[in-house]
GUDREN-566928 format. One record per residue (C-alpha): residue number from 0; chain; x, y, z. Coordinates in steps of 0.05 Angstrom, whole numbers, padded with zeros to 5 digits. Layout:
k->NUM	c->A	xx->X	yy->Y	zz->Z
...
END
This chain:
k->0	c->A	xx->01299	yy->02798	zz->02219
k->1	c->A	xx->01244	yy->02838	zz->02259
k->2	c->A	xx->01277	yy->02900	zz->02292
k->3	c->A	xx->01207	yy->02924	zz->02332
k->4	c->A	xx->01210	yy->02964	zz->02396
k->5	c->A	xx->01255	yy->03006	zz->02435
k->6	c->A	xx->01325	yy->02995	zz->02438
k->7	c->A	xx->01371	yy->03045	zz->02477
k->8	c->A	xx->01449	yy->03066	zz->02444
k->9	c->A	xx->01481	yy->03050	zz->02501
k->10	c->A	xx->01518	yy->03098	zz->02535
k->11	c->A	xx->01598	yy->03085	zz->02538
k->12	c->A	xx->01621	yy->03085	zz->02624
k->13	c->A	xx->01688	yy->03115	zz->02645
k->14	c->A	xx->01726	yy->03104	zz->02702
k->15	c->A	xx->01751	yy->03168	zz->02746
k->16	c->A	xx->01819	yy->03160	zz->02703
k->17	c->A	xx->01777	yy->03167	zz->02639
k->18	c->A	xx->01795	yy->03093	zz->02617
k->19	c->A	xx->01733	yy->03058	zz->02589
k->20	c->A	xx->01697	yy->03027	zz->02650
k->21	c->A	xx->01678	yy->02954	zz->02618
k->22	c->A	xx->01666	yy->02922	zz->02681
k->23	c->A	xx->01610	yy->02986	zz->02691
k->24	c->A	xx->01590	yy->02967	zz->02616
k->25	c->A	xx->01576	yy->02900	zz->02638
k->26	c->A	xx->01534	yy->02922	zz->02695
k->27	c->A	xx->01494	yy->02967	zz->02661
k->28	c->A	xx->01467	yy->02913	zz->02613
k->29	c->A	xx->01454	yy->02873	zz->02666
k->30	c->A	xx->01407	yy->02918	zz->02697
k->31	c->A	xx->01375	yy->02933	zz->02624
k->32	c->A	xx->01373	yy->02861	zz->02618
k->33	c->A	xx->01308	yy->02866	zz->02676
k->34	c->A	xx->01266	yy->02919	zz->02624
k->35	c->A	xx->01223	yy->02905	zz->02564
k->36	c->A	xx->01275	yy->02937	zz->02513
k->37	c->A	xx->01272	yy->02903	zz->02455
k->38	c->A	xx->01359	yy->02905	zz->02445
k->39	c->A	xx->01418	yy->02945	zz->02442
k->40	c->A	xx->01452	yy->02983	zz->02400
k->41	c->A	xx->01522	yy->02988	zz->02423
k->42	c->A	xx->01574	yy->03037	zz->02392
k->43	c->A	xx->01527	yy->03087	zz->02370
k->44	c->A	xx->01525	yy->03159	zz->02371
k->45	c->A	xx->01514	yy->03160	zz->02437
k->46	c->A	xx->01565	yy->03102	zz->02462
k->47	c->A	xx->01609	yy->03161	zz->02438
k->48	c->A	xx->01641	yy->03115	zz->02388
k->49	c->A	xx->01675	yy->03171	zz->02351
k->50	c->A	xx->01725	yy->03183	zz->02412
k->51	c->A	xx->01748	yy->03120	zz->02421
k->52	c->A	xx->01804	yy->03076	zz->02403
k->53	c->A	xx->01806	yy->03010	zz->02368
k->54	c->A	xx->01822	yy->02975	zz->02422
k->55	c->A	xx->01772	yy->03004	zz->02470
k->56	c->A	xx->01717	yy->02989	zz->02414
k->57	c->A	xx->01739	yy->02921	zz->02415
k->58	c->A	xx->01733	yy->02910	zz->02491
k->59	c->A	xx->01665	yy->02948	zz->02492
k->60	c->A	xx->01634	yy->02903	zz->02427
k->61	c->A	xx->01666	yy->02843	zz->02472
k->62	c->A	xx->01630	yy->02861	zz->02544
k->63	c->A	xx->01566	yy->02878	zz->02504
k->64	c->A	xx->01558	yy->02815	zz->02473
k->65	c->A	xx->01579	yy->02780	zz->02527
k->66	c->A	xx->01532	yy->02809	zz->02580
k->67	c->A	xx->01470	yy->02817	zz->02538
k->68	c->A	xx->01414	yy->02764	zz->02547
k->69	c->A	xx->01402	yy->02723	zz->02505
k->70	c->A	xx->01335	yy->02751	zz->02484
k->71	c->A	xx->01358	yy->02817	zz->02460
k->72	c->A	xx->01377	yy->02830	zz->02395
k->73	c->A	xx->01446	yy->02866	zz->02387
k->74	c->A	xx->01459	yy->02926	zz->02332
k->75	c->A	xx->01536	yy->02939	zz->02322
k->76	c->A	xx->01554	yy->03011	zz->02304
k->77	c->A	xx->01602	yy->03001	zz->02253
k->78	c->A	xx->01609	yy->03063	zz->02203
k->79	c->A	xx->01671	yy->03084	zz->02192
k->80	c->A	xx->01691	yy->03140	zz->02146
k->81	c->A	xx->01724	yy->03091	zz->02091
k->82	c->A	xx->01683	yy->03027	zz->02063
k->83	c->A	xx->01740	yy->02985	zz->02072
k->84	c->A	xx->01746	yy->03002	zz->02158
k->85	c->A	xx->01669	yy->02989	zz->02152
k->86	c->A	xx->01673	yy->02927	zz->02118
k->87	c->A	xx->01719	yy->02902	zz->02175
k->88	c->A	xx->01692	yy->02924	zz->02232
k->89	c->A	xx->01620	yy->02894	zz->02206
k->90	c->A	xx->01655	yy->02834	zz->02190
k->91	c->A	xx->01677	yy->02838	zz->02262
k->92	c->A	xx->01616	yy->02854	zz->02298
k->93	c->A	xx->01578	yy->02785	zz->02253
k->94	c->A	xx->01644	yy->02745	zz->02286
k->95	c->A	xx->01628	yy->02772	zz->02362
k->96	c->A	xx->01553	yy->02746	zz->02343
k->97	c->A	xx->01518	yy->02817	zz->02336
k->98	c->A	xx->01449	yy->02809	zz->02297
k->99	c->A	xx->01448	yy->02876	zz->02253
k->100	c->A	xx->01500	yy->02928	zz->02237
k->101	c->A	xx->01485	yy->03005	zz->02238
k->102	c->A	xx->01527	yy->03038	zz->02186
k->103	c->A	xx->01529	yy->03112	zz->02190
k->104	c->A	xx->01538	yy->03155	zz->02131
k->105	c->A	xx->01611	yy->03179	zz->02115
k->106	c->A	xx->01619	yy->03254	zz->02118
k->107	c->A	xx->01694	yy->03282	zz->02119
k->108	c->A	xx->01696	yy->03293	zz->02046
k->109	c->A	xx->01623	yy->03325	zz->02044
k->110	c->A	xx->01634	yy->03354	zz->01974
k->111	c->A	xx->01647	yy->03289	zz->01942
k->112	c->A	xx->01579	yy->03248	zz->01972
k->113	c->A	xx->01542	yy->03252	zz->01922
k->114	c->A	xx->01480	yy->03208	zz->01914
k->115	c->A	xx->01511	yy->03151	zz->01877
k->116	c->A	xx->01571	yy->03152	zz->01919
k->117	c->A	xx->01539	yy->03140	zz->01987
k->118	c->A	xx->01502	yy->03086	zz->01939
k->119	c->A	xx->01557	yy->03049	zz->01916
k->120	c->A	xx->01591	yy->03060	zz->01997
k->121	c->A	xx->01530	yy->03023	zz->02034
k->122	c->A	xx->01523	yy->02973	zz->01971
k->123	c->A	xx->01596	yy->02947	zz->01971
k->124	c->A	xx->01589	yy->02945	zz->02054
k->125	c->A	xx->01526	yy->02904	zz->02037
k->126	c->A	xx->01548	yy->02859	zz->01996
k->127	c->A	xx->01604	yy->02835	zz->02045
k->128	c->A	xx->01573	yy->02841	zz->02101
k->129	c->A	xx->01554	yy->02765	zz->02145
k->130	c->A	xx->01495	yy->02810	zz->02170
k->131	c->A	xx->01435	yy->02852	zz->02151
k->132	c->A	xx->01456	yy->02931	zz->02161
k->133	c->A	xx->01419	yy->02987	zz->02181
k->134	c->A	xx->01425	yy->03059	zz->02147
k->135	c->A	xx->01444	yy->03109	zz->02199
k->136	c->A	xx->01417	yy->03182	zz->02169
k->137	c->A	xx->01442	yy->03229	zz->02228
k->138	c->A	xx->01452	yy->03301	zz->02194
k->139	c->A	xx->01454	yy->03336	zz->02261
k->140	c->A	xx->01522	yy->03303	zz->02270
k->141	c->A	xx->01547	yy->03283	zz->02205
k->142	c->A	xx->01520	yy->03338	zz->02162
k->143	c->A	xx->01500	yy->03285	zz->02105
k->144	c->A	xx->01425	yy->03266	zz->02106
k->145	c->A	xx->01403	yy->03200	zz->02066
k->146	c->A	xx->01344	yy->03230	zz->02022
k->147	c->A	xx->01288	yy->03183	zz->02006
k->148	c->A	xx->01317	yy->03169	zz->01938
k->149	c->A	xx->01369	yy->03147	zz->01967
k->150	c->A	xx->01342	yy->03100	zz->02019
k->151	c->A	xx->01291	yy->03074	zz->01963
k->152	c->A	xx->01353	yy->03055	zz->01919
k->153	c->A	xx->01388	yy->03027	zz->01979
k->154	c->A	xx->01319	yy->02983	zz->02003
k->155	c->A	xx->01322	yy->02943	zz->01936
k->156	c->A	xx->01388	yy->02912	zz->01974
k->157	c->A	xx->01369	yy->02845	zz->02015
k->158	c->A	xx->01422	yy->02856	zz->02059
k->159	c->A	xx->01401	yy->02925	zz->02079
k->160	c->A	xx->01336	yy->02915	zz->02121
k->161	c->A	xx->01329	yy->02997	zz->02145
k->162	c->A	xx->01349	yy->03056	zz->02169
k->163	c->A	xx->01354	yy->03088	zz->02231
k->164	c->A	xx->01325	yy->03167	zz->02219
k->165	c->A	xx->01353	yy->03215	zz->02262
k->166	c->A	xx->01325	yy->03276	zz->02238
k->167	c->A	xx->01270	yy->03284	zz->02281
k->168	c->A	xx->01223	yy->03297	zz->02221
k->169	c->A	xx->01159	yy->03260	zz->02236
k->170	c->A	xx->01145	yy->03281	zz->02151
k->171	c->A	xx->01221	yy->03258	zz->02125
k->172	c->A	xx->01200	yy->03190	zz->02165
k->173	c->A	xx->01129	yy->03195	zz->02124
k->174	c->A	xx->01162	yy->03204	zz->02063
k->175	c->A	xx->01225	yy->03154	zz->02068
k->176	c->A	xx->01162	yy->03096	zz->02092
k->177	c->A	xx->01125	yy->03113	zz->02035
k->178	c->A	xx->01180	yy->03099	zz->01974
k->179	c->A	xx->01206	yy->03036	zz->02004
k->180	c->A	xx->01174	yy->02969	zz->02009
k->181	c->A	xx->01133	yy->02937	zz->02066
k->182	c->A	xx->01192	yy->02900	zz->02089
k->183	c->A	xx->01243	yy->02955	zz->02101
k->184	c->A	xx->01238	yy->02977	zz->02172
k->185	c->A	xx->01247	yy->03043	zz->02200
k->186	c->A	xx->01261	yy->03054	zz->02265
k->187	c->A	xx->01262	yy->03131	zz->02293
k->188	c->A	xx->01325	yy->03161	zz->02335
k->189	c->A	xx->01289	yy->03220	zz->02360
k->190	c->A	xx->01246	yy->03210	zz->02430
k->191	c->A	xx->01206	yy->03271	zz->02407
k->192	c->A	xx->01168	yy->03235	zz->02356
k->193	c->A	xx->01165	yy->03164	zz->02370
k->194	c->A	xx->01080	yy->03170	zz->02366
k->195	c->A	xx->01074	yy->03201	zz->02312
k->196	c->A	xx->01126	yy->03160	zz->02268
k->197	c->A	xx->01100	yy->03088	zz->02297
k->198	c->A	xx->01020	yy->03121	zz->02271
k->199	c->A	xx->01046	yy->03122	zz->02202
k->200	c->A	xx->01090	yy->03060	zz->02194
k->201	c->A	xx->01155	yy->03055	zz->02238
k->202	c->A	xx->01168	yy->02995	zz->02266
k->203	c->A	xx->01205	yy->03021	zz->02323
k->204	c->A	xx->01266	yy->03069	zz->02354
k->205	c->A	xx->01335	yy->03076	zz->02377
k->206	c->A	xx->01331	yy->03130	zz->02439
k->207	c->A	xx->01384	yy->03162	zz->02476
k->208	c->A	xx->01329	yy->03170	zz->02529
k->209	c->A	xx->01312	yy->03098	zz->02518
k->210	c->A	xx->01393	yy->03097	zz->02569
k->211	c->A	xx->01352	yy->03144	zz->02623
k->212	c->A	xx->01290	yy->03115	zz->02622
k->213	c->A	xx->01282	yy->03045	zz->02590
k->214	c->A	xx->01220	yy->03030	zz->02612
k->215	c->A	xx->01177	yy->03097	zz->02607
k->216	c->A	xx->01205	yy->03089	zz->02529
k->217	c->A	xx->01188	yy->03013	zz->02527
k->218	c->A	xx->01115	yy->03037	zz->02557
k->219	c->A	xx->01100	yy->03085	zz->02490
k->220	c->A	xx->01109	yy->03026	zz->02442
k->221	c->A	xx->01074	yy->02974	zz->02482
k->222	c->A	xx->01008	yy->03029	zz->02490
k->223	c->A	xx->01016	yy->03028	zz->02421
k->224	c->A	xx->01025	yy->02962	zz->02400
k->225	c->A	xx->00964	yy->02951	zz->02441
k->226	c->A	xx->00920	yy->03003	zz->02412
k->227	c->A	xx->00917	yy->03045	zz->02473
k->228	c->A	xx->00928	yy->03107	zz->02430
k->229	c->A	xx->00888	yy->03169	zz->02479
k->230	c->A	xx->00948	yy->03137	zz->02529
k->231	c->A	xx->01001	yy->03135	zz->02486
k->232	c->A	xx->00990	yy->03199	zz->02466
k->233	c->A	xx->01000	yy->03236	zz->02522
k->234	c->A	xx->01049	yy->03190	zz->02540
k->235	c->A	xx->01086	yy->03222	zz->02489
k->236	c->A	xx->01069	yy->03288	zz->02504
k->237	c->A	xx->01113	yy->03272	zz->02570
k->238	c->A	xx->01165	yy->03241	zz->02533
k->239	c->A	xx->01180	yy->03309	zz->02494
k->240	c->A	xx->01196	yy->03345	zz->02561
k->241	c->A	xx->01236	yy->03294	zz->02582
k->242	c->A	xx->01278	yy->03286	zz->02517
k->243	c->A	xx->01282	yy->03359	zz->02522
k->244	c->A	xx->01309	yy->03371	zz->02580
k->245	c->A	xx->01356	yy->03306	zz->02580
k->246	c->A	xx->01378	yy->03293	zz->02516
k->247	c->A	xx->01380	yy->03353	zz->02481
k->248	c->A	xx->01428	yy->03399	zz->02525
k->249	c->A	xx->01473	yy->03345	zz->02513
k->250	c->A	xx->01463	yy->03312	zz->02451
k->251	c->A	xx->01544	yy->03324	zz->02428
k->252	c->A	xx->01577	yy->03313	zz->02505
k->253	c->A	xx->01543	yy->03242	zz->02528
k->254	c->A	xx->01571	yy->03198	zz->02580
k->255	c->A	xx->01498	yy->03186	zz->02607
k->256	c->A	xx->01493	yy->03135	zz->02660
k->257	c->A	xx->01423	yy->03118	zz->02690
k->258	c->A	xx->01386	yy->03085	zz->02742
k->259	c->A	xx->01322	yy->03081	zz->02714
k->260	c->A	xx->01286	yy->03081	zz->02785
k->261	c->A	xx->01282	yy->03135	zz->02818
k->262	c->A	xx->01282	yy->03210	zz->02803
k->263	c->A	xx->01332	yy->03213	zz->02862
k->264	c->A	xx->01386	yy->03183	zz->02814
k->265	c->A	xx->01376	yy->03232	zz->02769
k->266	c->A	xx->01440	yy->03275	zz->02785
k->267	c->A	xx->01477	yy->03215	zz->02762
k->268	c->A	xx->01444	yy->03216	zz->02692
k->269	c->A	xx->01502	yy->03266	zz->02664
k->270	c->A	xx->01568	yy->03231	zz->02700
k->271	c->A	xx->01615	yy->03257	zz->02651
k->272	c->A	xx->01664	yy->03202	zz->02669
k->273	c->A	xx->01704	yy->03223	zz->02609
k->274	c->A	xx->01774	yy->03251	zz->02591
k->275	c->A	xx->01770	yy->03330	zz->02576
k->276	c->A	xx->01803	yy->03313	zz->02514
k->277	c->A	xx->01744	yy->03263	zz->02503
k->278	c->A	xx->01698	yy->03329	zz->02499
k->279	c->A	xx->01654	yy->03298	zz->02554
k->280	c->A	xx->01620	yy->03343	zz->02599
k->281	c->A	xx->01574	yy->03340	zz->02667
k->282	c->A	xx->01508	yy->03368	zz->02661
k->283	c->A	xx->01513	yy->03441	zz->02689
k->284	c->A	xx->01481	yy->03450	zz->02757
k->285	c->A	xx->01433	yy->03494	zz->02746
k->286	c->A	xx->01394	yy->03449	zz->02694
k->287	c->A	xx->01401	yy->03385	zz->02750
k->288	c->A	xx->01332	yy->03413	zz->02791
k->289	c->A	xx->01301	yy->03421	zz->02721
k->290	c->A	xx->01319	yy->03349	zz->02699
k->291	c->A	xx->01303	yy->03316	zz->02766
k->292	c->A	xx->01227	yy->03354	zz->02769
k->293	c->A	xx->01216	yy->03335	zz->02695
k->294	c->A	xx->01236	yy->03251	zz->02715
k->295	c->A	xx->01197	yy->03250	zz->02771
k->296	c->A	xx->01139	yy->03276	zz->02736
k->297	c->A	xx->01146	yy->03232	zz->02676
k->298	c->A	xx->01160	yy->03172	zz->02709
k->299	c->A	xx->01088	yy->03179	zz->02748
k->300	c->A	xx->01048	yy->03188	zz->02679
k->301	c->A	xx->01092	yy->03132	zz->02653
k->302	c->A	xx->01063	yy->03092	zz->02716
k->303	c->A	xx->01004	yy->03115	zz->02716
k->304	c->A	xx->00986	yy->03095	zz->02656
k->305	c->A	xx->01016	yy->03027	zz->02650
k->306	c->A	xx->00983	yy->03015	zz->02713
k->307	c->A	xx->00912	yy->03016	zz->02678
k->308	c->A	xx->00937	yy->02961	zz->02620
k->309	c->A	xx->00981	yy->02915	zz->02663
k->310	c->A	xx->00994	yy->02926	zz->02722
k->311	c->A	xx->01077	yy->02916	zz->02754
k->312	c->A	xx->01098	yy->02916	zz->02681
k->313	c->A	xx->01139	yy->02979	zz->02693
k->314	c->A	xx->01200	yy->02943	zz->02739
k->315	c->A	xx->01238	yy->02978	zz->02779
k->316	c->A	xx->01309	yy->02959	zz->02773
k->317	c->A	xx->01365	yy->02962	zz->02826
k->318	c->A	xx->01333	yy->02956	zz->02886
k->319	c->A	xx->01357	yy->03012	zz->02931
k->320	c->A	xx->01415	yy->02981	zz->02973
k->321	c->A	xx->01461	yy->03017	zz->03006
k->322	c->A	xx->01524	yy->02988	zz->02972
k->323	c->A	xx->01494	yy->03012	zz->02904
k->324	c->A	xx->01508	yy->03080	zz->02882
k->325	c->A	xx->01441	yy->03112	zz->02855
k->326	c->A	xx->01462	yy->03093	zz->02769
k->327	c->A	xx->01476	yy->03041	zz->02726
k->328	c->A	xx->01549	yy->03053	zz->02719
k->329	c->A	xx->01616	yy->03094	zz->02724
k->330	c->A	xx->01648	yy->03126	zz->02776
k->331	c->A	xx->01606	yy->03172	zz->02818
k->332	c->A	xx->01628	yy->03248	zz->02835
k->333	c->A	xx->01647	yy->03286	zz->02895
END
């Protein structure tokens, strides 16, 4: 399975009660469905997976499946602390028809993952799993990173296909591409350093920014893909104030929602649409002027330059319309 291009974790909607907001889910996709992402990843990180129930992960794996078209690949979060949980909820995500599974590292009992015992964890979940997984190496959150050793060991596998790296090291990504073979695909989670990875091997990313701006992050791969690489470059060089400014002050509160269209929607980007016991938080005000400046100015270099290549390949989705609130999803603020 080819796992190429950019695929957004989607974000996680909640209605003004804080109950997950699946028909908003479903909508969102739908929208996404209109871009040049490559997939979803649903239940990651960013789908705030960690503060959810059982139940509500079952309903969201449902309504992602469900709405998806039929053209984009689907990437199941499924690590769970214990390799027994992760077995099942793998085993679940193959049943629902997901195409890959994205298995974070276990990290609770830090002291006791050593090497050989995150081994033997992503073997065992290998070896039952119905589909190929993807390593998850996110030591920001989890405070475990999967060394090249590791991931070498764990490429032998022919059930484990690669590894999403999170740690925004454009020379970890160097060094984890050049101990595994051709095959194994790595795919970056950091916006920051898309370029730089996809110059020296990557195949593609996972982006939290991919949720704000889908197309703008679908633009850097295609320049790219196509050789355009003065463009893509400073392509990039946009993308790092954007991920800055949008991602980062966030990174451990999300609840993003987006319309990719307009700067104008931008306020809507940080709906918390959460729970306070959920830990979900809007964006502060006085970073909102920041953000919108920083998306407006992006998305005209994005546009700009896809404009010289081919031209109307940057969509607009949701056309304004007055019975549309300005984002994909969730319920709006006072």
């Amino acid at each position: 399975m080819v796992l190429s291009g950019v695929f957004p974790p989607l974000t996680t909607p909640f209605a003004s009660d804080g109950s997950v907001s699946l028909a908003d889910l479903k909508h969102n996709i739908q929208q996404y469905n209109r871009t040049d992402l490559a997939g979803y990843v649903v239940l990651g990180s960013t789908g705030e997976s960690v503060l959810l129930t059982k139940a509500e992960m079952e309903g969201i794996f449902g309504t992602a499946k469900e709405a998806a078209a039929r053209e984009k690949k689907l990437i199941a979060g499924t690590g769970a602390e214990s390799t027994a949980e992760t077995i099942a909820l793998t085993k679940r995500a193959a049943e629902l028809g997901y195409d890959a599974a994205l298995v974070k590292t276990p990290h609770y009992y830090k002291p006791a993952y050593k090497p050989d015992v995150l081994i033997a964890h992503y073997r065992r979940v290998a070896d039952a799993s119905p589909i190929p997984l993807l390593l998850y190496s996110v030591p920001q959150f989890t405070g475990i990173a999967l060394e090249p050793p590791e991931i070498a060991a764990l490429a032998e596998h022919p059930n484990i296909i690669g590894i999403k790296d999170s740690s925004g090291s454009v020379q970890r990504v160097a060094e984890t591409i050049a101990t595994v073979p051709d095959a194994f695909q790595v795919l970056v989670g950091s916006a920051s350093t898309v370029y730089p990875c996809l110059t020296i091997g990557a195949r593609g990313a996972i982006l939290a920014l991919a949720c704000a701006l889908p197309e703008k992050c679908a633009t850097l791969f295609e320049l790219f893909r196509q050789g355009h690489h003065e463009k893509a470059r400073e392509l990039q060089s946009a993308l790092v104030r954007a991920s800055k400014l949008i991602v980062y002050p966030t990174e451990t509160f999300y609840g993003l929602a987006a319309d990719p269209r307009s700067p104008e929607a931008v306020e809507e980007i940080f709906l918390a649409k959460g729970r306070p016991e959920r830990m979900a938080l809007p964006l502060i005000a006085g970073n909102r002027a920041a953000v919108q400046l920083c998306i407006r100015e992006f998305s005209e270099t994005a546009e700009r330059l896809a404009a010289a290549f081919w031209p109307g390949a940057l969509t607009l989705v949701l056309p304004a319309s007055p019975s549309l609130p300005p984002r994909l999803g969730g319920a709006e603020r006072p």
